[in-house]
C-alpha positions, 0 to 999 in steps of 0.5 A: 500500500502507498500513501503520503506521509510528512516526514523530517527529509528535505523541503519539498522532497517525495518520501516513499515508507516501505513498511511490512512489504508495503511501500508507502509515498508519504508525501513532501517535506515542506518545513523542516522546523515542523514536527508531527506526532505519529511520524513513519521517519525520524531522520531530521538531517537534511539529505544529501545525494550520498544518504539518498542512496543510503536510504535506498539501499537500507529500503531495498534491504528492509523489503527483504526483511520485512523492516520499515524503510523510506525510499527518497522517490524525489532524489535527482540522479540515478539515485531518484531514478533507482528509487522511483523505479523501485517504488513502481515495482513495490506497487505492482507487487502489492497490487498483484499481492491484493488480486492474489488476497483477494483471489484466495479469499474469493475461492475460500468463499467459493469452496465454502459455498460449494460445501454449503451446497454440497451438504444441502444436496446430501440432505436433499437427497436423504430426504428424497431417498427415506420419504414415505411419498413417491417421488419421481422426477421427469423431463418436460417431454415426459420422460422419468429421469429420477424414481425414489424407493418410495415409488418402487414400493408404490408402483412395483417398478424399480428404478432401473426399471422405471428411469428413461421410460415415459411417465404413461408407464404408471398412467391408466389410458384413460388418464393421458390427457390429464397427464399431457395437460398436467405437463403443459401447465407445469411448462408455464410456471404452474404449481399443481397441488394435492390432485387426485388422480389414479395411477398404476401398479406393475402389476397393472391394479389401480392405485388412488394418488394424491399428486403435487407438482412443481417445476425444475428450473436451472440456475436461470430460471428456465424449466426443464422439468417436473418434481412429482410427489404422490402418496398413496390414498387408496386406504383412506378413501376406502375409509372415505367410501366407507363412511360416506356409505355409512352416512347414507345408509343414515340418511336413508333410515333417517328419512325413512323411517316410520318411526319418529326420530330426535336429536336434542342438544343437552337443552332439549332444544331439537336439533334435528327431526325425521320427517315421520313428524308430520304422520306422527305429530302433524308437524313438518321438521323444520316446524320443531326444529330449534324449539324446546322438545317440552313443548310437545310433550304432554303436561303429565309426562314432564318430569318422567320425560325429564328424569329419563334424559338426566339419567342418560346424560348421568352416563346410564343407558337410557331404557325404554320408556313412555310418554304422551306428546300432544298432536298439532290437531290437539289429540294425544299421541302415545310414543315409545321411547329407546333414547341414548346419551353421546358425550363426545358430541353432546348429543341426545338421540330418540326413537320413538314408536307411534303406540297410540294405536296399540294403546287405545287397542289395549285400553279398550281390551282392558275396558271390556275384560273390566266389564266382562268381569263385571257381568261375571262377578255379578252373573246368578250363575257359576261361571267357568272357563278352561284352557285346553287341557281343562285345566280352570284358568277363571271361577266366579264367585257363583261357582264357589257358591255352588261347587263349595271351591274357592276361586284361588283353590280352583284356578289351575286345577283340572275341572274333570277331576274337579266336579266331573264325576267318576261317571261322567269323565270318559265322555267329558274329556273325548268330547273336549278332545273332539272339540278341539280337534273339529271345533264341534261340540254337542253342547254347544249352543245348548243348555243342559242339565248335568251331573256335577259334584261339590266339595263335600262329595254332594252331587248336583245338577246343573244347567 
């Protein structure tokens, strides 16, 4: 390096300050009194011809080893001439000691970045070589130019099997246009993320894919190529195939179902309805939906409706059990219930068969069997019914009168035994036979007198 520096040499006189193999110019003496702090030189004489050259020789062998030394550049004669042609040597060669620093350090740059990239692309290539997803590399005419052991595995071709034929070895037929397109917009610049598709196996069965691909570009940007990265989704959208069936097949009996289906939040707010409301309840869904599930149960079954979905949300399976809900009409319709509890969407789920039929069936039966035993009880005569083996299944309050036996001691015993005669029970039981055989009867239809025996072993005759 060169550089101007005042020094204690002659007025008006160039010094040149070799310093470390640097030789510097450190500029014109114009004061010889002046002195500044920090000086290269403390030659203060003034110079003469003869230490001009001792000064050159000294700087020349100061170059040598490595010693700071002053070169009188402004010297006359061959001395100045020497010293000047000196200094543009010494400035050559720091110039070119510069380039080479900078050359070194350049390639020092150049190795590091080469290392940089030489360790990113063994990750790289780690990464593409142990990933799960197929990753197949390829040129823009379609041609397959990489193939990881992930797509061995997938497509059953192994990579010296695969690299340098065409991409149609894993596309069905009829898939090319998809495929031509695919490579089409890949050549403008396009990004083609997590298309489903379908591919190929070796073995020629058809594997579900989900394909994302991207261009390769060089260094300036040009494309010439494709990075395609497939997994493999063939189980999941079994699993997808599956629930959506599932889901249907819900639907299906939600929506056709005869019986009246409900599903409440924890509320009792509903939150859907099957369309069996309007048969059952006389309202369309959407007519219940978001209301109160209380306002179409009956009064009197509140508090029974209530403690049964407590019970449920309590983590106990909810039985079956029944309740009145009021018609839109106003009626009253008997609904049996089987209803659940789901935690994990906070749910509660009814289904309730329309009873009311069967209901008014059994409340009418019971109604006639009440009168039915009201005419019995109160009938002058015994009454006596049987099954088919004879044996007593009713006994009025008539027949202990008449027969001596109480209704409890003759329920279930056999009525030959129990007032046939000994006589009489050969025609007594043929004739039950023959009746339940045929379904004739002589005394059907008739009224007869016989011979009928009492607890205390009294004989009687009866109509």
């Amino acid at each position: 390096m060169i550089r101007k520096q005042p020094n204690r040499h002659l007025p008006g006189q160039p010094i040149l300050v070799v310093e470390s193999n640097h030789p510097v110019i450190v500029g014109h003496r114009t004061d010889p009194s002046r002195r500044t702090e920090g000086n290269h030189s403390s030659i203060e004489h003034r110079c003469t011809p003869r230490g001009s050259a001792e000064a050159t020789t000294a700087a020349v062998e100061g170059i040598g080893s490595n010693a700071r030394a002053k070169i009188p550049i402004g010297a006359g004669g061959e001395t100045g001439v020497l010293a000047r042609a000196f200094a543009r040597v010494i400035g050559e060669a720091n110039a070119k000691t510069a380039a080479l620093e900078r050359e070194v350090a350049e390639h020092r740059r150049t190795e590091a970045a080469r290392d940089h990239y030489a360790e990113r692309e063994r990750l790289f290539s780690a990464a593409v070589e142990s990933s799960n997803d197929a990753i197949v590399t390829k040129s823009l005419d379609g041609t397959i130019t990489g193939w990881n052991p992930a797509a061995e595995r997938m497509f059953g071709f192994t990579a010296a099997e695969a690299v340098g034929k065409g991409i149609h070895l894993i596309v069905p037929r009829d898939r090319l246009t998809e495929m031509h397109d695919m490579l089409r917009r890949i050549g403008r610049g396009e990004n083609i993320e997590q298309h489903e598709t379908v591919r190929l196996r070796k073995d020629g069965n058809p594997v579900e894919v989900s394909l994302s691909i991207s261009p390769i570009k060089t260094a300036s940007g040009t494309i010439v190529g494709a990075s395609n990265i497939a997994r493999d989704i063939s189980e999941s959208k079994r699993t997808e195939h599956a629930l959506s069936r599932q889901i249907e097949e819900r639907r299906q009996i939600f929506e056709t179902s005869q019986d009246l289906i409900l599903v409440t939040d924890s509320q009792g707010v509903l939150i859907q309805v099957s369309p069996s409301s309007q048969a059952i309840l006389g309202y369309l869904p959407e007519e219940m939906i978001g209301h109160s599930a209380i306002e179409f149960i009956h009064g009197d079954d509140l508090d029974s409706t209530r403690g049964e979905m407590r019970a449920a949300r309590r983590g106990r399976h909810t039985r079956n059990f029944d309740s009145r809900y009021v018609h839109k009409d106003g009626r009253i319709v008997k609904l049996s219930w089987m209803g659940n509890w789901s935690e994990p969407v906070r749910r509660h789920f009814f289904v309730g068969r329309d009873m009311t039929e069967s209901w008014l069936a059994q409340e009418t039966l019971r109604e006639s069997e009440q009168l039915a035993r009201g005419i019995i009880d109160t009938a002058l005569d015994a009454f006596v019914q049987m099954d088919d083996d004879g044996t007593i299944s009713d006994w009025n309050s008539q027949a202990e009168k008449i027969f001596g036996w109480s209704r409890s001691e003759a329920l279930g015993r056999n009525l030959g035994e129990l007032i046939i005669p000994d006589i009489h029970r050969a025609a007594h039981k043929s004739g039950l036979q023959r009746f339940l055989r045929t379904g004739e009867g002589q005394v059907l239809g008739h009224r007869l007198q016989i011979e009928a025996r009492r607890r205390d072993g009294k004989k009687s005759r009866s109509n």
